[in-house]
Structure formats: structure tokens, C-alpha cells
SEDREN-360425 format. One record per residue (C-alpha): x, z, y; residue number from 1; residue in three letters. Coordinates in Angstrom, 3 decimals. Layout:
! SEDREN-360425
        xx        zz        yy  num  residu
         X         Z         Y  NUM     ALA
...
This chain:
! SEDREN-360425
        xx        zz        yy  num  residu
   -46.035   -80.999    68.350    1     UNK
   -48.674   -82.514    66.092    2     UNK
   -48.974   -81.100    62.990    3     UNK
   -51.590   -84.365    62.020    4     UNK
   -49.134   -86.990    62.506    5     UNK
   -46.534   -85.351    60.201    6     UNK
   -47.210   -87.018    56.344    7     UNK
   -46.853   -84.431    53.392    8     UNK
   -42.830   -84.206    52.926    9     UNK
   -41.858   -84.112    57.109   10     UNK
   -44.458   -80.740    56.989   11     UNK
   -42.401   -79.328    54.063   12     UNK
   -39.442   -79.993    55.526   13     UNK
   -41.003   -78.757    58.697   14     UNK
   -41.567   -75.787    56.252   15     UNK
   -37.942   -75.180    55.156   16     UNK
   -36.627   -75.200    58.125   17     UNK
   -38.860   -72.621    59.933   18     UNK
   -38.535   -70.557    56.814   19     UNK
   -34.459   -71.153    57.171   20     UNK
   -34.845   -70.064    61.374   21     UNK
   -37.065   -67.085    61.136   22     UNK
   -34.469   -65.780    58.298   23     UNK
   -31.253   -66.065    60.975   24     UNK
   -33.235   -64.624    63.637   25     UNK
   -34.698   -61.613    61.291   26     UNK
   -30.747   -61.129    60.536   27     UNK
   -30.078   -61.081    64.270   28     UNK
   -32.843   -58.876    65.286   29     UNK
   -31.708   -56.513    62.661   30     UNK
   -28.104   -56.463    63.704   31     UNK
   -29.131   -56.247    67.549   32     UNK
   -31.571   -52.896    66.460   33     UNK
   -28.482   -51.601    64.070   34     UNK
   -26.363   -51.945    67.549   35     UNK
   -29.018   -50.110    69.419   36     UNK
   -29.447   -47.383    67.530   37     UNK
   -25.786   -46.900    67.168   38     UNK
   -25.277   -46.751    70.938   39     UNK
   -28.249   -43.977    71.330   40     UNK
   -26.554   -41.875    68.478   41     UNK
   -23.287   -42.251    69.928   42     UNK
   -24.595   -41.713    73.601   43     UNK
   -26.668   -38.201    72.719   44     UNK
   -24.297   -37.168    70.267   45     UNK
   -26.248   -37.335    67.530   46     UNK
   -24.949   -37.363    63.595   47     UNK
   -26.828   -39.601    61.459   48     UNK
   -28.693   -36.578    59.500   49     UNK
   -30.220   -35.881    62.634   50     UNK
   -31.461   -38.916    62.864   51     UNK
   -32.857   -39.239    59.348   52     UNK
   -33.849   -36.012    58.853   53     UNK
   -37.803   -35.426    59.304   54     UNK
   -39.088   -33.347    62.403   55     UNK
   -39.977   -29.686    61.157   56     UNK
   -43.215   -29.329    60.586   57     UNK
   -45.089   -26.137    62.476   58     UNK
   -46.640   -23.907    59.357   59     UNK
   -49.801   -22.511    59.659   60     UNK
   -50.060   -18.697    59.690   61     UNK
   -52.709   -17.774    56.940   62     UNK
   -56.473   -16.993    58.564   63     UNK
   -57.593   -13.209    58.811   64     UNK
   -59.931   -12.330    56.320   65     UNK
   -63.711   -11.917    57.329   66     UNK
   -65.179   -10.566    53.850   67     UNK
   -63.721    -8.196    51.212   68     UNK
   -65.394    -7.549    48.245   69     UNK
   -66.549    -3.815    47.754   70     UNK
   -65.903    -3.038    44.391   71     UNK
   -61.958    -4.716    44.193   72     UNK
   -60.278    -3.938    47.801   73     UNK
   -58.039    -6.674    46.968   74     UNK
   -60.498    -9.845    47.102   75     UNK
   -61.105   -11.189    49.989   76     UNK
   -62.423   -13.974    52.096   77     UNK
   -61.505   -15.836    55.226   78     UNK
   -65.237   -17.682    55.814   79     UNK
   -63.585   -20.936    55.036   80     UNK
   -64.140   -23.574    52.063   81     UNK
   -66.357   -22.963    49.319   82     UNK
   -67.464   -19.294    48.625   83     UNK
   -65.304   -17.365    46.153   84     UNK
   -67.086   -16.016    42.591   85     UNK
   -67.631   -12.647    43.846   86     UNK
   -69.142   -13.747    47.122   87     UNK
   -72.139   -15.673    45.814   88     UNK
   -72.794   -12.938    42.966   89     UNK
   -73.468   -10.410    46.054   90     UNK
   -75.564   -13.054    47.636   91     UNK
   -77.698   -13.955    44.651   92     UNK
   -78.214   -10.391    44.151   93     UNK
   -79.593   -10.260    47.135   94     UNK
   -77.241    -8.975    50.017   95     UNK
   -76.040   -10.873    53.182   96     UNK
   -73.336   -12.565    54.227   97     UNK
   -72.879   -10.182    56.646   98     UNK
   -73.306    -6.970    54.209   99     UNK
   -69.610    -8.429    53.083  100     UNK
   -67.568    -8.955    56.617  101     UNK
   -64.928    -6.920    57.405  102     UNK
């Protein structure tokens, strides 16, 4: 078909009626995926909560820590993100790193 040999009001008529086909055929594709998912629930058993429900997601154990502080047992440091208060005082006071690990 050639659009240039259609005059203003055949092209919006041209318009409405695509606009009035793709809406039917969105409707049908909808109803034919409805119907398909229906059949794979109903063939593996499956209750609609199952199907909705989000997959479990696999939690992360926590990372062992590499550094503890000397003077508070209790603070410690895995190595990862940015270095905790206590961690850069020992370092600007001149230890290393390494006087820290675990």
C-alpha cells in the first residue's frame, strides 16, 4: 500500500482502524497467554501463589573478619568498604594494616 496516495482523512481513517485492530488482537493475545498459563498451572500442579510468589533469594553469610581492634575485642573488620574510625586512627598513628589482622 501507498501511504502517498492516501489524502489527509483516508490516513486517519487508515489510523482508526489500525488503532481499532491492534486493540482486538492485544485482547486475543492476552486471552490466548491467560489460556496458556492456565494449562501449565493445571498440568504441573501448581496453585497460583506459586506462581506469583518471588523465587527465594540465596542470603549471603556475613564475611570473616580480617582486623580487630586491640583495645575493644568487639570491633572488628572484614577488609571490605571504607575503613572503620578505629582502623585509620591506628594507621595515622603510624601502624600497618597488617599490625591489625586477625
Amino acid at each position: 500500500m501507498d501511504l502517498s496516495t492516501l489524502d489527509y482523512t483516508q490516513l486517519l481513517d487508515l489510523k482508526a482502524q489500525l488503532e481499532r485492530e491492534i486493540n482486538a488482537r492485544q485482547t486475543e493475545e492476552k486471552a490466548n497467554a491467560k489460556r496458556q498459563i492456565l494449562d501449565l498451572v493445571k498440568t504441573y500442579g501448581l496453585t497460583i501463589e506459586e506462581v506469583l510468589s518471588k523465587p527465594a533469594t540465596a542470603s549471603r553469610k556475613p564475611v570473616e573478619a580480617k582486623y580487630r581492634n586491640p583495645d575493644d575485642a568487639s570491633q572488628t573488620w572484614s577488609g571490605r568498604g571504607r575503613k572503620p574510625a578505629w582502623v585509620q586512627q591506628y594507621v595515622d598513628a603510624g601502624f600497618k594494616l597488617e599490625d591489625l589482622a586477625i
